[in-house]
NUDOGU-169704 format. One record per atom (N, C-alpha, C, O): residue in three letters; atom name; x, y, z. Coordinates in pm, 1 decimal. Layout:
! residues N
<atom><residu>Ala</residu><atome>CA</atome><east>X</east><north>Y</north><up>Z</up></atom>
...
//
This chain:
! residues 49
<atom><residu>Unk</residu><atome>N</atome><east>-781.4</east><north>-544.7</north><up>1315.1</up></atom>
<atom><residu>Unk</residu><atome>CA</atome><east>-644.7</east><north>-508.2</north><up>1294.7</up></atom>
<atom><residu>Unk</residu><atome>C</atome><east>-594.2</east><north>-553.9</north><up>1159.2</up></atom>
<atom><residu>Unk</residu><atome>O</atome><east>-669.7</east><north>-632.4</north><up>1102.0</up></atom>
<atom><residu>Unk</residu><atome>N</atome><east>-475.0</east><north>-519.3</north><up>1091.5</up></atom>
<atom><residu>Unk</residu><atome>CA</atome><east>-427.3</east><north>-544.2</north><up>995.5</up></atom>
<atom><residu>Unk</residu><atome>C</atome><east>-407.5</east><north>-660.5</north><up>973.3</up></atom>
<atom><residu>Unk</residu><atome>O</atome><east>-457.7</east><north>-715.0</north><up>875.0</up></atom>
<atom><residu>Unk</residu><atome>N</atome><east>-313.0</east><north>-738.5</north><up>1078.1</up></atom>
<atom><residu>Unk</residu><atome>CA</atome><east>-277.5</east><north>-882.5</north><up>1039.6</up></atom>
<atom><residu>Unk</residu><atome>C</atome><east>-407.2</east><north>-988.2</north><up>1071.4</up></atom>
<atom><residu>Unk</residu><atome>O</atome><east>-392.4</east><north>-1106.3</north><up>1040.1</up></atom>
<atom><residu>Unk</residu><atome>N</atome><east>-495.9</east><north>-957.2</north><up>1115.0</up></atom>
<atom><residu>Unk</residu><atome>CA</atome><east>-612.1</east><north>-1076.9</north><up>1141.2</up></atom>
<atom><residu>Unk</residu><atome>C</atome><east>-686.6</east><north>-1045.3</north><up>968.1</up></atom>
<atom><residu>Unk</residu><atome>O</atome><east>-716.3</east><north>-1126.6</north><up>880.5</up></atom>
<atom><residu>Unk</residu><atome>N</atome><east>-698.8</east><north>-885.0</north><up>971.0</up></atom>
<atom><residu>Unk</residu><atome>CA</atome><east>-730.7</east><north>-880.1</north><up>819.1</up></atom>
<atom><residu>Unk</residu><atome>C</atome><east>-667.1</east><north>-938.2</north><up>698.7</up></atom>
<atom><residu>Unk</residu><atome>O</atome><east>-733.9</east><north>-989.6</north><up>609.0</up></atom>
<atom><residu>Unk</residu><atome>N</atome><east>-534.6</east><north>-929.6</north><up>696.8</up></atom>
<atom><residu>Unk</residu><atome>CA</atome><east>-446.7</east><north>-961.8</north><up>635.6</up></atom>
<atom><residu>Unk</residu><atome>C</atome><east>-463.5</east><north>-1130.2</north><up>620.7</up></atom>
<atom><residu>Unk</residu><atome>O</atome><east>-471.4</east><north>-1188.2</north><up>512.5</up></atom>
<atom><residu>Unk</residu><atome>N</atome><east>-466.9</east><north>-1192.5</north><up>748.2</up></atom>
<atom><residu>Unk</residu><atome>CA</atome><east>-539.0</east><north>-1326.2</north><up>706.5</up></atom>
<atom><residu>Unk</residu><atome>C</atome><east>-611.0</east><north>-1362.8</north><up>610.3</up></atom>
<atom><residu>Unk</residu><atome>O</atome><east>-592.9</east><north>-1435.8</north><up>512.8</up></atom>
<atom><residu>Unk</residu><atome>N</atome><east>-713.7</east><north>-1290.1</north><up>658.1</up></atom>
<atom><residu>Unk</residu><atome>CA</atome><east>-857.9</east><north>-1313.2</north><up>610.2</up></atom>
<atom><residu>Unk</residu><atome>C</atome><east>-839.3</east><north>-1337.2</north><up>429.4</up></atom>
<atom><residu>Unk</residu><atome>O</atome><east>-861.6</east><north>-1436.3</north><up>359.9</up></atom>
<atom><residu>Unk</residu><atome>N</atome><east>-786.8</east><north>-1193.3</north><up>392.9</up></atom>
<atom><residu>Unk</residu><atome>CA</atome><east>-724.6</east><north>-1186.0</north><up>260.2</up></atom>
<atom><residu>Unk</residu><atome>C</atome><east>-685.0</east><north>-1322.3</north><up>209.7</up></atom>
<atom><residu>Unk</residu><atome>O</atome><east>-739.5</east><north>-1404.3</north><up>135.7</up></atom>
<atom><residu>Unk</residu><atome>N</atome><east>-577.8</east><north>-1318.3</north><up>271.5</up></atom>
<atom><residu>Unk</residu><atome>CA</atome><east>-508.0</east><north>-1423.5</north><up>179.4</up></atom>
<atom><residu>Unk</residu><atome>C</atome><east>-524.7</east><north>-1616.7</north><up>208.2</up></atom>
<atom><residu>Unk</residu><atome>O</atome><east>-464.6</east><north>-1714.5</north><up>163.6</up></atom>
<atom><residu>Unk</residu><atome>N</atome><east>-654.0</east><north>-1594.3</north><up>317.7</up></atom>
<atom><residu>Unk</residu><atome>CA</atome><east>-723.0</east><north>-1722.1</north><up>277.2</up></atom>
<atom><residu>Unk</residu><atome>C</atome><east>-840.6</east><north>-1725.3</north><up>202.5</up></atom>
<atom><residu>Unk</residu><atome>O</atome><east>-929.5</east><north>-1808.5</north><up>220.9</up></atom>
<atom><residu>Unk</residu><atome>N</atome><east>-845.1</east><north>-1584.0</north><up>68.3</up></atom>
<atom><residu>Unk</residu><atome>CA</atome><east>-951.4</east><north>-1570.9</north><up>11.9</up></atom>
<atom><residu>Unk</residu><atome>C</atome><east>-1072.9</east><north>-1554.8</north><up>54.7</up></atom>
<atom><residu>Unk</residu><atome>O</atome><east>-1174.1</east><north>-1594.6</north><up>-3.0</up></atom>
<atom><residu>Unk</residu><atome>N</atome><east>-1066.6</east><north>-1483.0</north><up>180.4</up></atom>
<atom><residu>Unk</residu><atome>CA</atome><east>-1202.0</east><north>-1468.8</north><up>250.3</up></atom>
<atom><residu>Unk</residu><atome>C</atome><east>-1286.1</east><north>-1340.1</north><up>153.2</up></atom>
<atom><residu>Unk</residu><atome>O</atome><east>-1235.4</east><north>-1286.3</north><up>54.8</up></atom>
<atom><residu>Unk</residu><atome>N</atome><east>-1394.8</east><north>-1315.6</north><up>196.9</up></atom>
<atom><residu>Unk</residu><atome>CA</atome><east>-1479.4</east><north>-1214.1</north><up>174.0</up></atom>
<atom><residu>Unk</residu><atome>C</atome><east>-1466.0</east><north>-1079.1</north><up>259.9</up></atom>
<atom><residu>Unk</residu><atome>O</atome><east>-1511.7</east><north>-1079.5</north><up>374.2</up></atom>
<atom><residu>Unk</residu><atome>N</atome><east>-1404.0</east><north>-961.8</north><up>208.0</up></atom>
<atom><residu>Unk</residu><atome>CA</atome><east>-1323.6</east><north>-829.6</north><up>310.2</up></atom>
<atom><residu>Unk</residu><atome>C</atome><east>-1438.3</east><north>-754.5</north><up>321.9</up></atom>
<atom><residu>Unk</residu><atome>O</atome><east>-1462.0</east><north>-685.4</north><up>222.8</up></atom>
<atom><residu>Unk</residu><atome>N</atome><east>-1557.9</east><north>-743.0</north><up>460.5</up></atom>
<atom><residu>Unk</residu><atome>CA</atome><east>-1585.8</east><north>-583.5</north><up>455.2</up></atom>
<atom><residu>Unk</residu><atome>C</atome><east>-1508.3</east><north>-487.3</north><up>534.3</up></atom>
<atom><residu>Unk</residu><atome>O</atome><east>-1503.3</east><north>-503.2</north><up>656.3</up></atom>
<atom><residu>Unk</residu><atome>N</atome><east>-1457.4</east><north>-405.4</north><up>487.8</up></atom>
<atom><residu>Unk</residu><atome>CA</atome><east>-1415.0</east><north>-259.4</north><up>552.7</up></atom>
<atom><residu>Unk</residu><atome>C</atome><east>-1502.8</east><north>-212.7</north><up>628.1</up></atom>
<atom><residu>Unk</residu><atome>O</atome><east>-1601.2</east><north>-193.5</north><up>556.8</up></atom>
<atom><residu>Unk</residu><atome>N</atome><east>-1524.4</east><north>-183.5</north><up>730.5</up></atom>
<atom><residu>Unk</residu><atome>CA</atome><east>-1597.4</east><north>-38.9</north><up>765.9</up></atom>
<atom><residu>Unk</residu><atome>C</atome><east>-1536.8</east><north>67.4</north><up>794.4</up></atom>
<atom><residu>Unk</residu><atome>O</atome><east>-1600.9</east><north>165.0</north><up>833.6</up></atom>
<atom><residu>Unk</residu><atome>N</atome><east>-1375.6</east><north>71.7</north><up>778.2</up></atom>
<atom><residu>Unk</residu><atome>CA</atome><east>-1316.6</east><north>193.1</north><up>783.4</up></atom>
<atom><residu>Unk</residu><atome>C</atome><east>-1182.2</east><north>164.1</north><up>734.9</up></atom>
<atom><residu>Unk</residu><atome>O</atome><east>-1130.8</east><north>52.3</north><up>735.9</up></atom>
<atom><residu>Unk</residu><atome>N</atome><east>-1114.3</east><north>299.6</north><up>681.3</up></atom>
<atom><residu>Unk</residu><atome>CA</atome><east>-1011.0</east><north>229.2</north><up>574.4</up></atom>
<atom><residu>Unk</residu><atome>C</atome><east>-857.1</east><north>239.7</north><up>660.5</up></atom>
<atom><residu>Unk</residu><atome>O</atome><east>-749.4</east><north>244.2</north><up>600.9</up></atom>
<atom><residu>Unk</residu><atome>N</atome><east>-867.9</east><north>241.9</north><up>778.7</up></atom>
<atom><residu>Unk</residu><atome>CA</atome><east>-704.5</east><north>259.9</north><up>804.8</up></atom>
<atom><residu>Unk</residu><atome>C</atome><east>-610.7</east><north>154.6</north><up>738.8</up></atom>
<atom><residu>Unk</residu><atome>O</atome><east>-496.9</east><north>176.6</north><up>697.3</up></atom>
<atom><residu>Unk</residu><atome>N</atome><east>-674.4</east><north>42.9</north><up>736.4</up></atom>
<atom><residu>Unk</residu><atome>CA</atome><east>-580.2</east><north>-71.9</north><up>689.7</up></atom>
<atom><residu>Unk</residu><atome>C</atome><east>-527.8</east><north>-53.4</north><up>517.7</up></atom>
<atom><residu>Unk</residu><atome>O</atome><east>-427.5</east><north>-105.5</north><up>469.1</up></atom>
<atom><residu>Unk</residu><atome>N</atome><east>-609.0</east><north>19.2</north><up>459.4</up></atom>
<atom><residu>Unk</residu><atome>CA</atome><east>-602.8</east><north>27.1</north><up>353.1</up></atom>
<atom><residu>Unk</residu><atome>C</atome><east>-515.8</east><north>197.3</north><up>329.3</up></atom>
<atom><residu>Unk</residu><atome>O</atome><east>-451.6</east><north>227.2</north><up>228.6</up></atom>
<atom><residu>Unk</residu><atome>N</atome><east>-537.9</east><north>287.9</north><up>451.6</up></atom>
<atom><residu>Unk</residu><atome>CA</atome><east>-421.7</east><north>406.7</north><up>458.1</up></atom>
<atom><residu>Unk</residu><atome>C</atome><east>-286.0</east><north>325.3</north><up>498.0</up></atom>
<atom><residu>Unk</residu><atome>O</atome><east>-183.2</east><north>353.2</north><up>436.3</up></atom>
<atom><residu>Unk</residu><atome>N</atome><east>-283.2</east><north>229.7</north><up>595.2</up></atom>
<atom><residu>Unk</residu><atome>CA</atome><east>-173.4</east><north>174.4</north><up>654.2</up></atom>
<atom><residu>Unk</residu><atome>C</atome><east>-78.0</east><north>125.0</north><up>558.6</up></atom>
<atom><residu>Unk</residu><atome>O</atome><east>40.2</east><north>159.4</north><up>559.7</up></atom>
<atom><residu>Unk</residu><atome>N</atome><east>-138.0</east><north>29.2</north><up>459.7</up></atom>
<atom><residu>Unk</residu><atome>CA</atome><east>-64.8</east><north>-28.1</north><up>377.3</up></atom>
<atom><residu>Unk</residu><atome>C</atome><east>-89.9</east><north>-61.8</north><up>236.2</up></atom>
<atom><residu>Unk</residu><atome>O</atome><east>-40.4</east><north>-160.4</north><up>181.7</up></atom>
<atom><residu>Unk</residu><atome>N</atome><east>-189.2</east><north>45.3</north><up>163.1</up></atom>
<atom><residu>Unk</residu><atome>CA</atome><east>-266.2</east><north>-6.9</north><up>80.4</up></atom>
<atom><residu>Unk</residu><atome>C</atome><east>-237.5</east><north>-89.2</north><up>-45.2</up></atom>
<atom><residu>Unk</residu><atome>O</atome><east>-322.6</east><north>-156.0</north><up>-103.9</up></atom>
<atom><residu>Unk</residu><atome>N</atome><east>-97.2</east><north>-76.7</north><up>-84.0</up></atom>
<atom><residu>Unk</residu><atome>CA</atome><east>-23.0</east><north>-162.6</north><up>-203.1</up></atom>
<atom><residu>Unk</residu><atome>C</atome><east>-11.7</east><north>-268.9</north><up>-153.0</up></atom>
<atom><residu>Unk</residu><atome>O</atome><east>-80.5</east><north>-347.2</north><up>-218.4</up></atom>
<atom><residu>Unk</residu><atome>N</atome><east>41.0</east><north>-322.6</north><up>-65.3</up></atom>
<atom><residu>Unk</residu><atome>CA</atome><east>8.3</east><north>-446.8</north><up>36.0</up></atom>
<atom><residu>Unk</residu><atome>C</atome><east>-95.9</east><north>-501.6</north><up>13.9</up></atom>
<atom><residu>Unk</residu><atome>O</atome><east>-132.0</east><north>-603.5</north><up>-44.9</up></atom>
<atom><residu>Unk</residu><atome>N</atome><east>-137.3</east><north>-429.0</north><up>63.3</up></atom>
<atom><residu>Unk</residu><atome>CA</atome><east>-291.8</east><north>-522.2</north><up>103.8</up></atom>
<atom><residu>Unk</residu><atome>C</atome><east>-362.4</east><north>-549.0</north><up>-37.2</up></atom>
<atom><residu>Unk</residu><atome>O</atome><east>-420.0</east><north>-657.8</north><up>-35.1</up></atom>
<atom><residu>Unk</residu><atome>N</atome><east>-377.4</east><north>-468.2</north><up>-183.6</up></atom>
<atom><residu>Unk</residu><atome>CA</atome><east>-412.6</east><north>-463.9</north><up>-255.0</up></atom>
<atom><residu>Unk</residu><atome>C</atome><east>-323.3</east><north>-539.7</north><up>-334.0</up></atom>
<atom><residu>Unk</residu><atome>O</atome><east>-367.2</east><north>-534.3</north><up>-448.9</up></atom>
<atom><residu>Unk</residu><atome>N</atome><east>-227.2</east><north>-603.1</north><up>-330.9</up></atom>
<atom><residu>Unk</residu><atome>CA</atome><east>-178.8</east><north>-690.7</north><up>-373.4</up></atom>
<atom><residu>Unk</residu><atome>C</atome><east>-200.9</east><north>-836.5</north><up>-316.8</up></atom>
<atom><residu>Unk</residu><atome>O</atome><east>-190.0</east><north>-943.1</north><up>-377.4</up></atom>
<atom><residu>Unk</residu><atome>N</atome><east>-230.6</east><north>-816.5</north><up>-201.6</up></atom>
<atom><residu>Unk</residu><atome>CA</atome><east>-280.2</east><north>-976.6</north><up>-152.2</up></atom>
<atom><residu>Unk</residu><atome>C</atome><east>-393.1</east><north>-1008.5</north><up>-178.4</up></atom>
<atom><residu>Unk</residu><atome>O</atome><east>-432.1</east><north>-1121.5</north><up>-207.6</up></atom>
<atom><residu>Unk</residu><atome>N</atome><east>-470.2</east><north>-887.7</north><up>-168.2</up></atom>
<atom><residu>Unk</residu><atome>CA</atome><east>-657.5</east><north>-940.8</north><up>-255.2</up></atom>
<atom><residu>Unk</residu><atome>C</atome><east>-641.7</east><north>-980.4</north><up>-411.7</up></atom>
<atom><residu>Unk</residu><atome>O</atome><east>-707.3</east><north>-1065.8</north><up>-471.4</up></atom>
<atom><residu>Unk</residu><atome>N</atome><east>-544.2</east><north>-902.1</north><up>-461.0</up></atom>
<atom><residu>Unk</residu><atome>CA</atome><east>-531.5</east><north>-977.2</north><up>-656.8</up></atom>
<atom><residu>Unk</residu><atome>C</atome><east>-452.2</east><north>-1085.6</north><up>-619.2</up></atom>
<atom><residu>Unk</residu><atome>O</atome><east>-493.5</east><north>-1191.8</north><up>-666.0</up></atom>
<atom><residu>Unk</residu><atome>N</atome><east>-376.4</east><north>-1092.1</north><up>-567.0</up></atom>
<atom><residu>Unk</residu><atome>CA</atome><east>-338.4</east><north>-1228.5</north><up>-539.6</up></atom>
<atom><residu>Unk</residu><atome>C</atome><east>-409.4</east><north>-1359.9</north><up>-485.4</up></atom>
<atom><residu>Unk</residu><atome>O</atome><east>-402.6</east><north>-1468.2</north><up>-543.4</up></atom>
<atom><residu>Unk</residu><atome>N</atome><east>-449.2</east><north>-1346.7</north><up>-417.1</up></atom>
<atom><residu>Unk</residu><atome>CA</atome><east>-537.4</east><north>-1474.0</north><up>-342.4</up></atom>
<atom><residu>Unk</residu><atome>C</atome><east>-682.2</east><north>-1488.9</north><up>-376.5</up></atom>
<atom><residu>Unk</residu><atome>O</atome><east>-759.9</east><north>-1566.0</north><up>-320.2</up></atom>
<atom><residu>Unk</residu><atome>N</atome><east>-721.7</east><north>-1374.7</north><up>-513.5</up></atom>
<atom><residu>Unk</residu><atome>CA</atome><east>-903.5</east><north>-1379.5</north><up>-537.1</up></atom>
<atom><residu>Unk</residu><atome>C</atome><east>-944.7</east><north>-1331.9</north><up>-424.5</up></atom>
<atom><residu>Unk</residu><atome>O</atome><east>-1055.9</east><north>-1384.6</north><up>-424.2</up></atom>
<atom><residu>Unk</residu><atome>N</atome><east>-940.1</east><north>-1269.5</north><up>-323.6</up></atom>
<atom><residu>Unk</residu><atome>CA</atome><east>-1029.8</east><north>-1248.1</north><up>-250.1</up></atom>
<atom><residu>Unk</residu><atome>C</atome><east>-1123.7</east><north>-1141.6</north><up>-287.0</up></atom>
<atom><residu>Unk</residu><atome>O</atome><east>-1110.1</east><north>-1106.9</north><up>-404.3</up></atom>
<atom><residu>Unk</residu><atome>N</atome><east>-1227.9</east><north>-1070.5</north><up>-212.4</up></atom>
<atom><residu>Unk</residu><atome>CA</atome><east>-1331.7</east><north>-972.9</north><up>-263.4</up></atom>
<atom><residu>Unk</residu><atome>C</atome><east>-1304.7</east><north>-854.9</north><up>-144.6</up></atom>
<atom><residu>Unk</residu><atome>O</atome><east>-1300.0</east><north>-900.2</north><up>-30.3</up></atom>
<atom><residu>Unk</residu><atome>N</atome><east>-1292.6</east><north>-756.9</north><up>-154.2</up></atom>
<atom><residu>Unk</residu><atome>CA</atome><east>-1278.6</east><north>-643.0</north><up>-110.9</up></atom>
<atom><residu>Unk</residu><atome>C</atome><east>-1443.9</east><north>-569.3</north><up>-115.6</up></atom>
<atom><residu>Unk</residu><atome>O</atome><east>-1501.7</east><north>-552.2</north><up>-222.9</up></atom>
<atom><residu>Unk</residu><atome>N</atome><east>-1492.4</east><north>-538.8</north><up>-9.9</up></atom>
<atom><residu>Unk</residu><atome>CA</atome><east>-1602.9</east><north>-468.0</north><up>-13.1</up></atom>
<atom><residu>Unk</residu><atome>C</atome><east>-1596.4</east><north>-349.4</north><up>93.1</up></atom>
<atom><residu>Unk</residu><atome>O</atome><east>-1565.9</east><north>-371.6</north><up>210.3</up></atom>
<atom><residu>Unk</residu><atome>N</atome><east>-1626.9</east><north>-221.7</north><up>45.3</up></atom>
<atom><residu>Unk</residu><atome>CA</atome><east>-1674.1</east><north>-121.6</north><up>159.6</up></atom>
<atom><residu>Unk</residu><atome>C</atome><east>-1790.5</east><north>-118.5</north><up>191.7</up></atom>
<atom><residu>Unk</residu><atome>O</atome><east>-1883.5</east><north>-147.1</north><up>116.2</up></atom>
<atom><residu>Unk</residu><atome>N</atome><east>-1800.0</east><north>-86.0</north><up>299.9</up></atom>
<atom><residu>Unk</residu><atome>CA</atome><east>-1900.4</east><north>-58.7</north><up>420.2</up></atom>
<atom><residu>Unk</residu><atome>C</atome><east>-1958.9</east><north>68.2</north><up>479.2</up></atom>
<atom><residu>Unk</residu><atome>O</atome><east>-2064.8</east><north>102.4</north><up>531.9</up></atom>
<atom><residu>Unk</residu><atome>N</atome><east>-1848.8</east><north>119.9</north><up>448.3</up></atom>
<atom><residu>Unk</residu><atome>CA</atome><east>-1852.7</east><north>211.8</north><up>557.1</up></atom>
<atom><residu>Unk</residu><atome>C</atome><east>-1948.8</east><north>367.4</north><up>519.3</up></atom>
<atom><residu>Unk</residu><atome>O</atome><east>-1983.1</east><north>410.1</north><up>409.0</up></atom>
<atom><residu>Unk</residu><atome>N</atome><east>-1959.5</east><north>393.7</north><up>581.5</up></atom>
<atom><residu>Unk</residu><atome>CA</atome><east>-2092.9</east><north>547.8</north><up>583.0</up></atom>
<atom><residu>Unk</residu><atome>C</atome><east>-2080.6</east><north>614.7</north><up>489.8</up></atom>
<atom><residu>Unk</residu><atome>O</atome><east>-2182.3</east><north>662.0</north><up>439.1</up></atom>
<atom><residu>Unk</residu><atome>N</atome><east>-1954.7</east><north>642.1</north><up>435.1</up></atom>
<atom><residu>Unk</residu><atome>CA</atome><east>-1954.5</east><north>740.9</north><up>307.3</up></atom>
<atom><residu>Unk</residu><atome>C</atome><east>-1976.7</east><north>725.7</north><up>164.6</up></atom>
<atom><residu>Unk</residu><atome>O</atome><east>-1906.2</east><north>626.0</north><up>148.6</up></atom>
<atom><residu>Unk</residu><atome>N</atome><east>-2003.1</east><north>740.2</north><up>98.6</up></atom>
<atom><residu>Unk</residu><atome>CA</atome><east>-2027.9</east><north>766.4</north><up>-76.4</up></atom>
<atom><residu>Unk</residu><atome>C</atome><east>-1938.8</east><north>706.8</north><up>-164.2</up></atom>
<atom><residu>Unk</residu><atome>O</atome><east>-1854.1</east><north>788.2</north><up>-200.9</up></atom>
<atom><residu>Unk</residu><atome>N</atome><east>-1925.9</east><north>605.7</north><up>-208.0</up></atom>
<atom><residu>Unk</residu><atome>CA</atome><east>-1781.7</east><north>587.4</north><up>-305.2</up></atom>
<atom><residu>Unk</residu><atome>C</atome><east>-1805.5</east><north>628.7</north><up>-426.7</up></atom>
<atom><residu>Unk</residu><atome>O</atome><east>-1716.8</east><north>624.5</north><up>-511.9</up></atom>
//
C-alpha cells in the first residue's frame, strides 16, 4: 500500500515497485519524498523501461 510504502521512502529504505499504482496514485508525492530522504527507487516490474 501507499503509506507502508511511503514509510519505507522516507526512512531511506531501498523501493522495489512491482507495479506502479503508487506512483499513478501520487507520483509528485512520492517522488518528492525519494529526493528528499535519498532513498533509491527501483522497478521491477515485467515491462521494458
Amino acid at each position: 500500500g501507499l503509506r507502508p510504502t511511503l514509510a519505507a521512502v522516507e526512512a531511506g529504505k531501498k523501493i522495489l515497485l512491482a507495479n506502479k499504482e503508487a506512483l499513478v496514485m501520487s507520483g509528485a508525492l512520492f517522488m518528492q519524498a525519494v529526493r528528499k530522504s535519498g532513498s533509491v527507487l527501483l522497478p521491477i516490474d515485467s515491462e521494458h523501461n
